[in-house]
C-alpha positions as CSV (number, residue, x, y, z in Angstrom):
1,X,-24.0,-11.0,-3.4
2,X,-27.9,-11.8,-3.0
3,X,-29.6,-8.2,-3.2
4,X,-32.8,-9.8,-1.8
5,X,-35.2,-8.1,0.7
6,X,-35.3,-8.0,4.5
7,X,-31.7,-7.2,5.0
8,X,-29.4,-4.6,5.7
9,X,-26.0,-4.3,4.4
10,X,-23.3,-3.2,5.7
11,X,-19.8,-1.9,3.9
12,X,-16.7,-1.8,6.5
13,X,-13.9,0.8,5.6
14,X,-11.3,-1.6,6.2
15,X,-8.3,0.7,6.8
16,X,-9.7,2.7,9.3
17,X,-11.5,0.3,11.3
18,X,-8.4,-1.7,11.2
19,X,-6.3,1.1,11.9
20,X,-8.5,2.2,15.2
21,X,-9.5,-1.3,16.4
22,X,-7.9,-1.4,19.4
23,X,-9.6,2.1,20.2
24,X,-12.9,0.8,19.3
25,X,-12.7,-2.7,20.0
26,X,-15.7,-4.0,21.9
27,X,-18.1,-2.1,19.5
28,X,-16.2,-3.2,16.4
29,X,-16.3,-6.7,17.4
30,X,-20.2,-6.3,18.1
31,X,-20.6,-5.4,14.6
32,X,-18.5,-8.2,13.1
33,X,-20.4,-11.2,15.7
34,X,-23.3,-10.3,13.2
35,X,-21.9,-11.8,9.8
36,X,-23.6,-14.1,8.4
37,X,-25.8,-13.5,11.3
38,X,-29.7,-12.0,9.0
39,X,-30.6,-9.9,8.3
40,X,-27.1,-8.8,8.1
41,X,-25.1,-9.1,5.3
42,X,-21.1,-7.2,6.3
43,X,-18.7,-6.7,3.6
44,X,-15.1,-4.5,4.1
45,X,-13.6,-2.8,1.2
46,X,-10.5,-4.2,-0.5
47,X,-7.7,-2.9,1.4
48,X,-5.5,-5.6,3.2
49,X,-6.2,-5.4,6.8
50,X,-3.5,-6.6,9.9
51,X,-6.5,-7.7,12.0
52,X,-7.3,-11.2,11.6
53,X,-11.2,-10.3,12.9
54,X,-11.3,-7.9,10.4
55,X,-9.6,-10.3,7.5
56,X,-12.7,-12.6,8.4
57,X,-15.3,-10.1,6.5
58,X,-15.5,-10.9,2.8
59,X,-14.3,-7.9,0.5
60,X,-16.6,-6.3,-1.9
61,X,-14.6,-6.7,-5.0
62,X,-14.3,-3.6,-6.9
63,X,-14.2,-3.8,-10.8
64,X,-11.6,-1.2,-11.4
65,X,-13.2,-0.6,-15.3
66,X,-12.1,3.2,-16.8
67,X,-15.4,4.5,-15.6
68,X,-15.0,3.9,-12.2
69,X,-11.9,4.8,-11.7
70,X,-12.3,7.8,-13.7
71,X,-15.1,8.8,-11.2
72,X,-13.0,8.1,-8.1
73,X,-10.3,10.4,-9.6
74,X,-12.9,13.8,-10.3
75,X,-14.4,13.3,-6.9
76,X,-10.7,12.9,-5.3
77,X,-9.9,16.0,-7.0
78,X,-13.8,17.9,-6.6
79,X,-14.0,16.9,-2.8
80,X,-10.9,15.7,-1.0
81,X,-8.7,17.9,-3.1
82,X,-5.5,15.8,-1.4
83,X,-3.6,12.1,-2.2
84,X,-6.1,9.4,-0.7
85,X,-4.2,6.8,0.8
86,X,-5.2,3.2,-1.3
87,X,-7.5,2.6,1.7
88,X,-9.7,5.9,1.0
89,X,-9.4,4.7,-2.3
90,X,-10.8,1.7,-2.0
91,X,-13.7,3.3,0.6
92,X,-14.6,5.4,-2.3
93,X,-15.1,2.0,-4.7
94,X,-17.1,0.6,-2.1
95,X,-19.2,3.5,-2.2
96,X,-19.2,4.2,-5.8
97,X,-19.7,0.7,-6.3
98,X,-23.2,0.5,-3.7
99,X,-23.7,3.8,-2.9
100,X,-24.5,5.4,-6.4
101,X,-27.6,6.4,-8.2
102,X,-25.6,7.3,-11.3
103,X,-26.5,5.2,-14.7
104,X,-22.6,3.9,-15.0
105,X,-23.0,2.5,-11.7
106,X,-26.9,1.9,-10.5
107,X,-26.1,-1.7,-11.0
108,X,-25.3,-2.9,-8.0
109,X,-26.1,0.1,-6.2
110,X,-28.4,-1.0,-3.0
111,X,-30.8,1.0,-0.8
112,X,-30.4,-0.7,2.4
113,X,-27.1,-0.2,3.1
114,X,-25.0,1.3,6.0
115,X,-21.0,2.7,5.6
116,X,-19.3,2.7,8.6
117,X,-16.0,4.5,8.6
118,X,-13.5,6.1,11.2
119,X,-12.2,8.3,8.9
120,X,-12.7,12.2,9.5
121,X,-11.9,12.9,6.3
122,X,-15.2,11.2,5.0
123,X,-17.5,11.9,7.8
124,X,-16.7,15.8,7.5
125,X,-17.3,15.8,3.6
126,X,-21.0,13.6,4.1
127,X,-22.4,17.2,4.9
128,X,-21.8,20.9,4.0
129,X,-23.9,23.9,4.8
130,X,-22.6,25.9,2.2
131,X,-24.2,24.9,-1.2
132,X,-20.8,26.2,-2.7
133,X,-19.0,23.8,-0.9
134,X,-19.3,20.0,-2.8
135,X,-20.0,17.0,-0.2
136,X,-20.6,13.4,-0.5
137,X,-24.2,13.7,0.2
138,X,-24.3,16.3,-3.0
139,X,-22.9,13.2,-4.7
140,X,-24.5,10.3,-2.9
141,X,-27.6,11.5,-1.9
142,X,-28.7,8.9,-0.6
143,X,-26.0,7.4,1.2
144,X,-26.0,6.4,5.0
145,X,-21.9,7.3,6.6
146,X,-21.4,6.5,10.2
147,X,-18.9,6.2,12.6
148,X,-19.0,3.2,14.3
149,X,-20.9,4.4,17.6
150,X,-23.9,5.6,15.3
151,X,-23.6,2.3,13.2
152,X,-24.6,0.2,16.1
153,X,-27.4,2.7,16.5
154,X,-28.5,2.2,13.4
155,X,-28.0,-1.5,13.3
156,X,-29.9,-1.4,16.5
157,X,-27.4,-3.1,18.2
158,X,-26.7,-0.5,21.4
């Protein structure tokens, strides 16, 4: 993927846009008309989608090296504290992947980039008000989660 200025990129969570398409499916289908389209650049994560619109969007390949996956596992255990499904999981290597400031990771971590997700479990652990209480935003800080209402918003696409 070209990292280059002027663009915006956007990282789909594949199972749960998939699984509430039909919910959701004017504005998802606003979102996907602008791949390929700059200064958008979409990607999903890796999960296997049953929507063919959705199937369209390249994946963001996740390099599953010990690191990684020894990351995903502490903040499964620090934040979610239940079994992800393998589409959480791969959410969570899209975000590790782009969203992280960490050294192990900074590689291919990018600035401008939007996560749209359906998934309550994610949008309620982005914030926390009680500074006890571990979040992805404590872990991410500067990662950008919306549903996919805000995501047009912020694509300025409403």
């Amino acid at each position: 993927m070209d990292m280059t200025e002027n663009q915006l990129f956007i990282f789909l969570d594949t199972e749960s846009i998939d699984n509430t398409y039909f919910q959701n499916k004017n504005n998802v289908d606003r979102i996907l008309f602008y791949d390929k389209r700059r200064p958008f650049v979409i990607e999903r994560s890796s999960f296997k989608p049953k929507i063919d619109a959705i199937a369209k969007i390249p994946e963001s390949n996740f390099d599953s090296n010990s690191p990684k996956v020894e990351a995903i596992g502490k903040i499964n255990t620090e934040l979610f504290k239940k079994s992800l499904t393998d589409g959480e999981v791969k959410f969570l290597h899209l975000i590790l992947k782009h969203g992280s400031t960490h050294t192990n990771f900074n590689r291919t971590y990018i600035d401008n980039a939007v996560f749209i997700t359906e998934n309550d479990n994610f949008l309620q652990k982005l914030l926390s008000t009680d500074i006890k209480v571990l979040s992805l935003r404590a872990l991410f800080p500067t990662l950008r989660l919306v549903n996919i209402i805000h995501g047009l918003e912020v694509l300025d696409l409403c």
